[in-house]
N, C-alpha and C positions, 0 to 999 in steps of 0.2 A: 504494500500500500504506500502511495507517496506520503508524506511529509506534511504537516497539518500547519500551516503558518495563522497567528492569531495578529491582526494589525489592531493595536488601539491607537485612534488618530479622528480628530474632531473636525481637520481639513479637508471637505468631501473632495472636493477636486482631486488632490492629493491620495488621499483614502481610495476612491477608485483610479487611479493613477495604478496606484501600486496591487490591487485587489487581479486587473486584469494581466498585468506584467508578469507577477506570480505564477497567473495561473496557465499562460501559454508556459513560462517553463516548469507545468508541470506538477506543480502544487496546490493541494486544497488547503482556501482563505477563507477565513472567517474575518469580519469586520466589526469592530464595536467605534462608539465616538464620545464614549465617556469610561472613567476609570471604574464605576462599580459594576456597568455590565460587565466586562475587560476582566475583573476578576473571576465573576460569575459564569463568564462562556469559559473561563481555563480551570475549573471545579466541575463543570459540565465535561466541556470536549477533550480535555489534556491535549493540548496541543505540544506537539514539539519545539516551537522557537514564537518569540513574542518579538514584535516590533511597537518600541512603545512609545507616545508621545510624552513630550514632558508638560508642556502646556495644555492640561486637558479641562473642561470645564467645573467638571466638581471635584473629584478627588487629585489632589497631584500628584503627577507623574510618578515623581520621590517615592511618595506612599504607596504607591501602587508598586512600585519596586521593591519598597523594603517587604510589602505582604507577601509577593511571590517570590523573592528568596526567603523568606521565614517559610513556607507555607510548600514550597515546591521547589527546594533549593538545587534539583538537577536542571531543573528550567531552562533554555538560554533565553537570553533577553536582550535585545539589539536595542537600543536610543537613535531616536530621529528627531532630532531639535532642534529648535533657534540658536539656544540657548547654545551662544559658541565662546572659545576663550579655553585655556588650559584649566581653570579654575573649577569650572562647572563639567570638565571633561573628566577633571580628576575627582569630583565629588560626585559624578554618576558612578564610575568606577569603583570607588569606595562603598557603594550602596551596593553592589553586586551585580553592576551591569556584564555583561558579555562584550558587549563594544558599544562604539559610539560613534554616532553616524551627524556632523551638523547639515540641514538647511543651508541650502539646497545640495543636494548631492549626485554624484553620477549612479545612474541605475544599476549599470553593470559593478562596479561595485560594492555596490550594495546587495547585490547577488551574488558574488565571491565570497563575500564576509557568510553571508547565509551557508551558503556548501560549506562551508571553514566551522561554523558553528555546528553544522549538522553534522557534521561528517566526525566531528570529536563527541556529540553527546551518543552516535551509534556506537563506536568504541566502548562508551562507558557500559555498554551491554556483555561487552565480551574482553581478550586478554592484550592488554595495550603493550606497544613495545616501545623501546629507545635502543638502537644500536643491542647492545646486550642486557637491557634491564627491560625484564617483563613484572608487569601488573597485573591481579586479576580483580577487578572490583568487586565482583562476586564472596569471593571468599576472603579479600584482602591479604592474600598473600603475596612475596616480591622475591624478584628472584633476581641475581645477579651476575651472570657469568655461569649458567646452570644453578650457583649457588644459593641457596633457603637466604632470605637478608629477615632478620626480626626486626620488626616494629611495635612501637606502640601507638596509640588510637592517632595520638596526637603528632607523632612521625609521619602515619599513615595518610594521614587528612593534610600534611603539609607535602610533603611528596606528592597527593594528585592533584593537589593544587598546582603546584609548579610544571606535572607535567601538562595538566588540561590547559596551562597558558604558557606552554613552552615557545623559546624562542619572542616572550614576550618580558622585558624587565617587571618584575611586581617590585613595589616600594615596601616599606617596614611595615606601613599604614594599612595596603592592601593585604597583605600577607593577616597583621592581626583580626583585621573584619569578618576577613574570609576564616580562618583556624581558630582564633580564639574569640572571636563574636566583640571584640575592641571595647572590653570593660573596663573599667579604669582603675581595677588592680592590678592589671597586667599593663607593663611598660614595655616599650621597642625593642629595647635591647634580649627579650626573650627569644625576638625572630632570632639574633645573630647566635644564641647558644642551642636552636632546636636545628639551626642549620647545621649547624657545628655536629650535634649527633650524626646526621642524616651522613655525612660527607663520610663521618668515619665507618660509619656501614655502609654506603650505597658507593662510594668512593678510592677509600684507602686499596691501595695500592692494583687499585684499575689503570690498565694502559691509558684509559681516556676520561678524565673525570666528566663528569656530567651536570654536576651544580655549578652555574658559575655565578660571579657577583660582577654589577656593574657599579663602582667606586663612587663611593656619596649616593649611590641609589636603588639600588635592592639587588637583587635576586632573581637568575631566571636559568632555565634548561636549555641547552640549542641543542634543535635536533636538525639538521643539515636537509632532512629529507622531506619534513613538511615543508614546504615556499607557501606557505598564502598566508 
């Protein structure tokens, strides 16, 4: 069965713009134009990938994000909005977006990002690879060179973090939202010591490490073999 895309977007032009683009390549679109049906049609239909406005008329965008990563945290969820600037791109992010798309945008595009999105949440069905590090999300078991790698919850949950946005730098900020839900008993510097385990088991004395950092800015996987 194809791919279920839910569009919440309150700009009809735009809304059916994207509704028919969709669906020559292929996918069934559902439309809503406010954020509480938008909730309600992804508790009904579970759609696979959400495109979500930020400027919607009753509930905000925001909220409507932060409910569908609480509520349905495999989600992916694309942003389409005005709302441009690094500031609001890093504060969608933060909230649990998937990516981030501003007004006005290339179609194509924005259809690249969708296969990109879709193409990692089928993965999360079955045994993900990196060079020699496989994942089962299933069972949450990892393996390393053929070898058993032990984790705990919170290894685990940080590892598919990094690889489901591999080849993407995550910041200290993203990293806590996403893993430890960014309470404010837990400070930044805990990403740098749960990295620090991961390396020594998923890393130590592998031909090719696999975590890298990027200097004053976080943390990410490069995997050579995804480009999008």
């Amino acid at each position: 069965m194809a791919p279920t895309i839910l569009i919440i977007e309150d700009e009809k032009p735009l809304l059916e713009f994207l509704q028919g683009f969709l669906q020559e390549e292929g996918y069934i679109v559902e439309t809503v134009t406010d954020g509480g049906n938008g909730l309600n049609s992804i508790s009904r239909r579970k759609p696979d990938l959400v495109l979500l406005d930020l400027g919607l008329p009753d509930v905000n965008g925001e909220t409507v994000l932060e409910t569908i990563k609480k509520d349905y945290p495999q989600l992916r969820v694309i942003i389409l909005t005005a709302k441009a600037g690094a500031e609001n791109i890093i504060k969608g992010l933060n909230l649990g977006a998937d990516d981030y798309l501003e007004k006005p945008f290339d179609a194509e595009i924005l259809l690249a990002r969708i296969k990109a999105r879709l193409r990692r949440t089928t993965e999360s069905e079955q045994e993900v690879r990196i060079r020699d590090l496989v994942i089962n999300l299933q069972t949450r078991e990892v393996w390393r060179n053929k070898n058993t790698v032990v984790l705990t919850k919170t290894e685990f949950d940080l590892l598919w973090y990094l690889i489901k946005n591999r080849n993407r730098v995550l910041t200290r900020d993203m990293i806590l939202n996403h893993v430890w839900g960014y309470t404010t008993d837990v400070e930044s510097r805990v990403v740098d010591v749960y990295i620090g385990y991961l390396r020594k088991k998923i890393d130590y004395e592998a031909p090719v490490p696999l975590i890298q950092n990027k200097r004053g800015i976080g943390y990410f996987i490069k995997d050579p073999i995804d480009t999008v």
